[in-house]
C-alpha positions in Angstrom: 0.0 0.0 0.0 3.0 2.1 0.7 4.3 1.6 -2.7 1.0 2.5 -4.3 1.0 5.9 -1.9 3.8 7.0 -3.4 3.1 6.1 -7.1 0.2 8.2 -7.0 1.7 11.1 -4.9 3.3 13.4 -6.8 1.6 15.8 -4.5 -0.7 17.2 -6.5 -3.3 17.0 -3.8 -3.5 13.8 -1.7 -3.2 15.3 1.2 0.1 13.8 2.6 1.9 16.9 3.3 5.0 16.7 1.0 5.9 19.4 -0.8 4.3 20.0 -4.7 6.3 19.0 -7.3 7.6 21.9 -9.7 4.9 24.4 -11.2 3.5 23.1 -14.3 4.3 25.0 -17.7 1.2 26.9 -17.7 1.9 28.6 -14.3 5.6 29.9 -14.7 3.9 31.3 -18.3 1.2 32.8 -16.0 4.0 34.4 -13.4 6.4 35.2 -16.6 3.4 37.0 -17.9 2.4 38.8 -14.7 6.2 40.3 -14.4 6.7 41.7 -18.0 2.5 43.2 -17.9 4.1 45.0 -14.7 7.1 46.2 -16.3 5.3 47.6 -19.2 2.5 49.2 -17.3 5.6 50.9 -14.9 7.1 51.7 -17.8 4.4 53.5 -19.3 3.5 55.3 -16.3 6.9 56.8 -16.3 6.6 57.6 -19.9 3.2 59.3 -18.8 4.1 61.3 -15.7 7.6 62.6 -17.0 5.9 65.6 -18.8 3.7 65.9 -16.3 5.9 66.2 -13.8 8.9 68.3 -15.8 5.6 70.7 -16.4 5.1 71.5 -13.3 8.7 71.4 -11.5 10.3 73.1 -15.0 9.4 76.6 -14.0 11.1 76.4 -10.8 14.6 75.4 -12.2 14.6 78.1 -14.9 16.8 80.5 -15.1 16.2 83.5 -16.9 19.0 84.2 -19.3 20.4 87.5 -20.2 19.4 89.0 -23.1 20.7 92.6 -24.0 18.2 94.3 -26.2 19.0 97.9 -28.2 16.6 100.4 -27.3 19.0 103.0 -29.3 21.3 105.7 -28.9 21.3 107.6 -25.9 21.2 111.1 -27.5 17.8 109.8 -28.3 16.7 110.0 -24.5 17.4 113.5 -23.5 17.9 114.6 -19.5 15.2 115.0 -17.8 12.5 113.5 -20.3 10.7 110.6 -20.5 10.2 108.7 -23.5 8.4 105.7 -25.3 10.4 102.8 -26.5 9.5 99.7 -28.1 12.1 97.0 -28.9 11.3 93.3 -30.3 10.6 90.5 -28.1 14.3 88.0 -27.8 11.4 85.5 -26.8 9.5 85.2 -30.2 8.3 82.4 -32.0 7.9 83.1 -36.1 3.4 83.4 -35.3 3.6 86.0 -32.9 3.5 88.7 -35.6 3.1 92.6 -34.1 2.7 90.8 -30.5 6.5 90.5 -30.6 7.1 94.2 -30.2 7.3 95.0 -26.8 6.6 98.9 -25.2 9.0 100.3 -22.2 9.0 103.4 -21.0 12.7 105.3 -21.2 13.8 107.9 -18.1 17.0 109.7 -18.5 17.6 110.9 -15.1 20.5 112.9 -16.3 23.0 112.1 -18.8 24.0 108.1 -18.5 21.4 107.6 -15.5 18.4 105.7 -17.0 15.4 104.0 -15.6 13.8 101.4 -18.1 10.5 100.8 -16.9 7.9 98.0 -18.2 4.7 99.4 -19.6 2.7 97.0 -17.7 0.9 98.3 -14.7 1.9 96.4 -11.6 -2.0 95.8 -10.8 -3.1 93.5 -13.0 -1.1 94.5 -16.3 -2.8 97.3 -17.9 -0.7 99.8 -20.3 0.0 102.9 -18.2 0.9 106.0 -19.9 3.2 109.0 -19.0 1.7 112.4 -18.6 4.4 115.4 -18.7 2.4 118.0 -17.2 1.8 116.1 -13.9 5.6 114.2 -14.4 3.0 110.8 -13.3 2.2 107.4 -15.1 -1.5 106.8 -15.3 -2.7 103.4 -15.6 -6.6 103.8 -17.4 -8.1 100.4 -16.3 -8.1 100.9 -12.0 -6.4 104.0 -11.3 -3.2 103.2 -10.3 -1.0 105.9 -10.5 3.0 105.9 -10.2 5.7 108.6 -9.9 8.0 109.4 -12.6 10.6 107.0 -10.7 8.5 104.7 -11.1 7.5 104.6 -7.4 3.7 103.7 -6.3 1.3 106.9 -5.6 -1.9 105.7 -5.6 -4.6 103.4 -6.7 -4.6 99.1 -5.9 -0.9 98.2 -7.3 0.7 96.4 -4.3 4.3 98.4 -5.8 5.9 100.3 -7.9 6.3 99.7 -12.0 8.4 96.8 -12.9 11.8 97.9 -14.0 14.2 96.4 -16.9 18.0 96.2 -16.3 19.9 98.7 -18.4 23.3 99.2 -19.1 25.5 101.9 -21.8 27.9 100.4 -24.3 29.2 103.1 -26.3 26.6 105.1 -27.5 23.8 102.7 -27.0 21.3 101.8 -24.3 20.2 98.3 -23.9 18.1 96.4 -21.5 17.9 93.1 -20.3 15.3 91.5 -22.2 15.7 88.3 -21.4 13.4 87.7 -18.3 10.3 89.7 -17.9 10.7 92.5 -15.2 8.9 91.6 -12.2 9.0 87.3 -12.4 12.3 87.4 -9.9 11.4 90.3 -8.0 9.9 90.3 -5.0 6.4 92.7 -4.0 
């Protein structure tokens, strides 16, 4: 009877308590199966989250570059005056058109002292304009108002006009272009 028991037991259920004998074929092709599904799926969920995840972390690694623009000869901003600039956008893509050309607003403080201020109204963006007679930038939309350094007088903005970095190389005055004024700057 012994030798019967252990013909039939190959323990594939009898209930004697040996261990099984090695998976069949079927089952290490279900487990080989399992592992590669799970690889690919990881896989692809990688492949879906790294532009997910560069989009949202990439603007916090950036660096704005420097980007020296020429707003044109100094002569052209006289002592004293302020003046209107526009220069083309170092940021452009070949759509963009008349959107590329981008408005600043020149101060020459005295001869080689400038103050290069963005047109955009530290509010919520509106155009301001300069007004001679009263020597003050007037934003239309909310009222804000600004002195001509720039300086907050009145109105909601939370500061003063956002201000390009400028520098003289021989005759001409450029600005740093290359980041938009107000992005590292603190309110």
């Amino acid at each position: 009877m012994s030798e019967s028991k252990e013909k039939s037991c190959g323990c594939g259920g009898c209930g004697c308590g040996s261990a099984p004998a090695a998976a069949s074929k079927s089952e290490q092709r279900r487990g080989f199966m399992f592992k590669v599904g799970a690889g690919l799926l990881g896989v692809g969920g990688l492949l879906t989250a790294l532009p997910i995840v560069s989009y949202l972390i990439g603007p916090a690694t950036k660096r704005f570059s420097n980007i020296w623009v020429n707003l044109g000869a100094t002569s052209s901003f006289p002592a004293g005056q302020t003046r209107f600039a526009t220069f083309l956008n170092p940021i452009r893509q070949p759509t963009d058109g008349d959107s590329a050309k981008t408005a600043c607003w020149v101060r020459c403080i005295e001869a080689g002292q400038f103050q290069v201020f963005a047109i955009n109204c530290a509010h919520l963006g509106c155009p301001v304009r300069w007004f001679e007679q009263s020597k003050l930038f007037m934003c239309p939309c909310h009222g804000g108002v600004y002195y001509q350094d720039g300086s907050r007088a009145a109105g909601p903005p939370p500061r003063g006009l956002f201000e390009y970095a400028w520098k003289v190389e021989g005759d001409a005055l450029l600005i740093d272009a290359g980041r938009l004024p107000g992005l590292e700057e603190s309110v």
